[in-house]
C-alpha positions, 0 to 999 in steps of 0.5 A, a space after each residue: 722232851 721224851 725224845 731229847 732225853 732218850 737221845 742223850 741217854 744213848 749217847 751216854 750208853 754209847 760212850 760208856 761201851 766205848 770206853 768199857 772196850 778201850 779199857 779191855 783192849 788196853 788190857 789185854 795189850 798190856 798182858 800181850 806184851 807181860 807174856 811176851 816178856 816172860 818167854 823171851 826170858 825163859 828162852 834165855 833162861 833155857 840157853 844159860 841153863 844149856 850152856 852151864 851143863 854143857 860146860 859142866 860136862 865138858 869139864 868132867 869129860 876132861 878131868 876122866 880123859 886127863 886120868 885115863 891118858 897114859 904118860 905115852 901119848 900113843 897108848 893113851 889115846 888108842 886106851 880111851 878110843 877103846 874104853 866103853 863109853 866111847 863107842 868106838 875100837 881102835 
């Protein structure tokens, strides 16, 4: 009887390993897939954050263009070419 005992107590420690294991990788896939989920939408974040600032500039960067033109389009254009901030001389 010593030995029936000692068999079904291991099959019992057995069991309770197996199932230790199924519920830590059931964890950790769980956490795998809430990490994925979190850098997609940072990454998305990111974009939408990009894309707003890069509309915002743009939208200054034509209001100072519009009120450094001049009514002549000619002597407007060749005025910012030679501004400063445009790095360039004409």
């Amino acid at each position: 009887m010593n030995r029936a005992n000692k068999k079904s107590e291991s099959g019992v420690v057995l069991i309770t390993v197996l199932s230790g294991i199924l519920i830590l990788t059931v964890v950790a896939l769980a956490l795998a897939s809430s990490v994925r989920v979190a850098q997609e939408e940072l990454g998305n974040r990111k974009e939408h954050l990009q894309a707003y600032y890069m509309a915002r500039s743009s939208v200054y960067t034509t209001a100072a263009l519009l009120t450094v033109v001049s009514p002549t389009p000619k002597e407007g254009l060749i005025e910012v070419a030679n501004e400063a901030w445009s790095g360039r001389r004409v």
